[in-house]
C-alpha positions as a printed NumPy array, in Angstrom:
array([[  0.   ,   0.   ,   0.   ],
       [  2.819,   2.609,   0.997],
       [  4.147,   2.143,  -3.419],
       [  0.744,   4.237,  -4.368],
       [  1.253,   6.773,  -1.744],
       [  4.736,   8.032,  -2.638],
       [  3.691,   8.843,  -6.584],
       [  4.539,  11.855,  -7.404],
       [  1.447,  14.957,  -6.857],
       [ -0.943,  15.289,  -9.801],
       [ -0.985,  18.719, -10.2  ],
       [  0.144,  20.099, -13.442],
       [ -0.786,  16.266, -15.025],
       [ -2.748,  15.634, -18.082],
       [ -6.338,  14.134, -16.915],
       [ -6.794,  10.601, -16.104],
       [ -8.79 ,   8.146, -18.562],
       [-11.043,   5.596, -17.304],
       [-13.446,   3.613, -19.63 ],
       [-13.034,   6.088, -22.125],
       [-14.287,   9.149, -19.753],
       [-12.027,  11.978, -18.714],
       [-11.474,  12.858, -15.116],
       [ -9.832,  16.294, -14.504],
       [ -7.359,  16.076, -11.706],
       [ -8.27 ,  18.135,  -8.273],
       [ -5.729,  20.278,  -8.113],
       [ -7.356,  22.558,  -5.47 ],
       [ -5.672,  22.797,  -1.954],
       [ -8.499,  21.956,   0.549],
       [ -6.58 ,  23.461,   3.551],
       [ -8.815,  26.549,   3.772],
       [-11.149,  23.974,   5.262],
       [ -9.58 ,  24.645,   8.61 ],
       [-10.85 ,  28.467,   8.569],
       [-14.443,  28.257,   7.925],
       [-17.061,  26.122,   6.921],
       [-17.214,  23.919,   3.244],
       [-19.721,  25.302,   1.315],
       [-20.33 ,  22.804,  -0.67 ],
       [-21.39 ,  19.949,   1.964],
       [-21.655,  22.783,   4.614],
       [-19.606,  21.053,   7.379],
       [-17.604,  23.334,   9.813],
       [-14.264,  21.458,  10.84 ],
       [-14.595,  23.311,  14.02 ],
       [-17.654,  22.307,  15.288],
       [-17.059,  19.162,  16.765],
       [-14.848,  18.064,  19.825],
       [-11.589,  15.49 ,  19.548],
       [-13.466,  13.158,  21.604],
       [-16.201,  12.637,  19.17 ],
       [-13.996,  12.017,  16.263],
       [-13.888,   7.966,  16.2  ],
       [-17.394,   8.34 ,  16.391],
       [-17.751,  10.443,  13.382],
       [-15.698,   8.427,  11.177],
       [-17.381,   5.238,  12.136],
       [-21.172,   6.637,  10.982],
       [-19.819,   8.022,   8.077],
       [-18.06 ,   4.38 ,   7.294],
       [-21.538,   3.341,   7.985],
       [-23.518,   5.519,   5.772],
       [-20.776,   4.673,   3.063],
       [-22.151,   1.02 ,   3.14 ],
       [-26.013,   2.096,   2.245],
       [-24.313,   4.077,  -0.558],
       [-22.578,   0.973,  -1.779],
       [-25.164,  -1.636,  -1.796],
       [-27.12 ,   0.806,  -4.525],
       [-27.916,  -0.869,  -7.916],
       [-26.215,   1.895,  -9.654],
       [-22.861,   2.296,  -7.531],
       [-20.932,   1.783, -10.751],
       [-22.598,   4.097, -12.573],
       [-21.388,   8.3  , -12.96 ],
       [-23.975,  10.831, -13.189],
       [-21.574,  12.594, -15.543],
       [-18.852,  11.8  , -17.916],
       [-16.211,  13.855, -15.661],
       [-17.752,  12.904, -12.404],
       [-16.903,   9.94 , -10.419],
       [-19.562,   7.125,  -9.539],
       [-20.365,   6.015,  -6.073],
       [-17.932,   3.179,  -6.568],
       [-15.073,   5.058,  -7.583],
       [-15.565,   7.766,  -4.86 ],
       [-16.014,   4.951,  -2.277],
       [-12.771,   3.479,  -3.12 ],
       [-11.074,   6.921,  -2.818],
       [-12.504,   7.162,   0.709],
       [-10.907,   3.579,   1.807],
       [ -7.652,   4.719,   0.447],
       [ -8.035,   8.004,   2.122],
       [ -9.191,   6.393,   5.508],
       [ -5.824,   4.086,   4.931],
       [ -3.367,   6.418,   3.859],
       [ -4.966,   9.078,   6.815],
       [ -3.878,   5.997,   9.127],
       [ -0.453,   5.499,   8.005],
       [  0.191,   9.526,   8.114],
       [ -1.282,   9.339,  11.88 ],
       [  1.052,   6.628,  12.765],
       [  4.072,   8.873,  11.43 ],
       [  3.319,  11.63 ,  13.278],
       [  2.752,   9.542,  16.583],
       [  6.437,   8.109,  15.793],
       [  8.157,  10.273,  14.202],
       [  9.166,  14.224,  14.999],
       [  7.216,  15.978,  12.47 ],
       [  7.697,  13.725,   9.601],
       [  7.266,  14.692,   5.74 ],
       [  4.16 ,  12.773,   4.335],
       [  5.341,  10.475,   1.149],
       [  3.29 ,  12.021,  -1.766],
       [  0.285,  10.282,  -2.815],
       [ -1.172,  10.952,  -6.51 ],
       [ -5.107,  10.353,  -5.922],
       [ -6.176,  10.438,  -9.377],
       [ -3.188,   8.603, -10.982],
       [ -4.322,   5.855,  -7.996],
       [ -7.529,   5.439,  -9.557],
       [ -6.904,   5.039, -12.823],
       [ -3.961,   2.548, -12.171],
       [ -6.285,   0.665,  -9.028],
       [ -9.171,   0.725, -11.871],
       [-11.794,   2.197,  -9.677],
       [-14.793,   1.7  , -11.105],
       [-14.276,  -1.986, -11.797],
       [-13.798,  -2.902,  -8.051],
       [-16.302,  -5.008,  -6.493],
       [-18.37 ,  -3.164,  -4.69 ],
       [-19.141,  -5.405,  -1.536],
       [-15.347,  -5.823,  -1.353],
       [-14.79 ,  -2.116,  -1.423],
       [-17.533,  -1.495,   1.296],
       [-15.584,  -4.018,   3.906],
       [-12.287,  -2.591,   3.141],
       [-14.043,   0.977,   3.75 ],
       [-15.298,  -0.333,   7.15 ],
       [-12.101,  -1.84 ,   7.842],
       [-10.126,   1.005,   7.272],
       [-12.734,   3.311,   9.078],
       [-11.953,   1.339,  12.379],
       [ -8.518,   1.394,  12.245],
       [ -8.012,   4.965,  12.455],
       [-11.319,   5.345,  14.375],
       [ -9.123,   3.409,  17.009],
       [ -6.156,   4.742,  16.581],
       [ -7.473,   8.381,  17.08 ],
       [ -9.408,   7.188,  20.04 ],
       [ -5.634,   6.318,  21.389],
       [ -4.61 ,   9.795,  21.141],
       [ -3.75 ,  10.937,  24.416],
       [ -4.182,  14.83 ,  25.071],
       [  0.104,  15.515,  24.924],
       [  0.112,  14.027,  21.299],
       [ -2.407,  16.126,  19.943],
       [  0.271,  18.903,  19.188],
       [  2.284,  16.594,  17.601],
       [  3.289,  17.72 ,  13.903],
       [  3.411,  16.452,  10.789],
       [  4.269,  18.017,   6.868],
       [  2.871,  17.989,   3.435],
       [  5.869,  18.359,   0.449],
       [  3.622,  20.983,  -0.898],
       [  4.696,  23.22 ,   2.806],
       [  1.44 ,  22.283,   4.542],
       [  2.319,  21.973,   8.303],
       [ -0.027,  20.22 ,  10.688],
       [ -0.449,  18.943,  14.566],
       [ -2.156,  15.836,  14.75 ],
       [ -5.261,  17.858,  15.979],
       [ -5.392,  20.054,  12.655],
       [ -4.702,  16.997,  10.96 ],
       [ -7.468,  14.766,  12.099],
       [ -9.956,  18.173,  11.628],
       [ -8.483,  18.586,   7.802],
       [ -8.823,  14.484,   7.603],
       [-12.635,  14.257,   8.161],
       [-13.886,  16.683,   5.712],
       [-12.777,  14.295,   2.919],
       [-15.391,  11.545,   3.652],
       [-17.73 ,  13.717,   4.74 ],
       [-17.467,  15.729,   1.818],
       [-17.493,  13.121,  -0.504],
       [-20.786,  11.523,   1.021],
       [-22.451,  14.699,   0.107],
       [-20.916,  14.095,  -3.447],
       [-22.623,  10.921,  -3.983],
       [-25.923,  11.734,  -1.295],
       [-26.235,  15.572,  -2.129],
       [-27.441,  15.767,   1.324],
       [-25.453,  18.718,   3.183],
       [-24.438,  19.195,   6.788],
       [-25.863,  21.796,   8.682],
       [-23.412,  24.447,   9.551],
       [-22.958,  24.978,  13.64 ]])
């Protein structure tokens, strides 16, 4: 798992192919995230104590499985737009490569993050031709490792710190408030169903 997170960062890259339809890269840094609320899925990254963090990840892991089971998982609503499937396998990897990063920064003084290229990952892991049922376990299974491990945290490692190649410094608190957007997020990609800001 660590080979597909130290590809090189997609920005700059042509778009990725898959079955014939174009994905543009995201190039967009999502940091701002830690300032004020998303609004797109309207969730505030301040809202929300540490302590209920495992609990968050492990209902959105949940929902994630109702999303998967759907008749049309595979299936994009657009051409450029990734299907259920495909964003639920960018989730697991996120939820798994979120993990890994964690354990670096709870064993390492402020480590540097090995790159990982999300779109080149998808095109190369082929997505949308994962099973889904197999994607939804690995999702869960992922979701409760670093559900756990962040439930481990004690309160003198939260300041702990940690660094993007791109200069993007974080403690293991602004990490794990940075880290939850991206599922949540991408539930309201495939749900369209927003949270309510705090």
């Amino acid at each position: 798992m660590l080979q597909s997170w130290t590809r090189a960062n997609s920005r700059g890259l042509s778009p990725g192919i898959i079955g014939g339809m174009t994905i543009v890269p995201d190039s967009k840094d999502w940091t701002w995230v830690l300032g004020r609320p998303c609004p797109e899925c309207g969730f505030d990254t301040s809202s929300f104590g540490l302590a209920e963090l495992p609990a968050m990840i492990r209902a959105n892991a949940a929902a994630w499985q109702a999303v998967l089971r759907a008749a049309s998982v595979a299936g994009r609503p657009a051409p450029g737009t990734w299907s259920p499937l495909e964003y639920g396998c960018h989730v697991r990897d996120v939820l798994r490569l979120y993990d890994y990063r964690l354990t670096l920064m709870l064993t390492e003084d402020d480590p540097l993050y090995p790159n990982w290229d999300q779109d080149e990952t998808a095109v190369a892991d082929r997505y949308g031709e994962q099973d889904p049922a197999t994607v939804a376990a690995g999702l869960a299974e992922a979701a409760e490792a670093i559900a756990s491990r962040f439930a481990a945290v004690t309160s003198d490692q939260w300041p702990r710190k940690g660094r993007r190649s791109d200069g993007a410094q974080f403690t293991i608190e602004t990490f794990a408030r940075y880290f939850i957007h991206d599922p949540v997020h991408h539930l309201y990609d495939v749900t369209g169903q927003r949270r309510s800001p705090s």
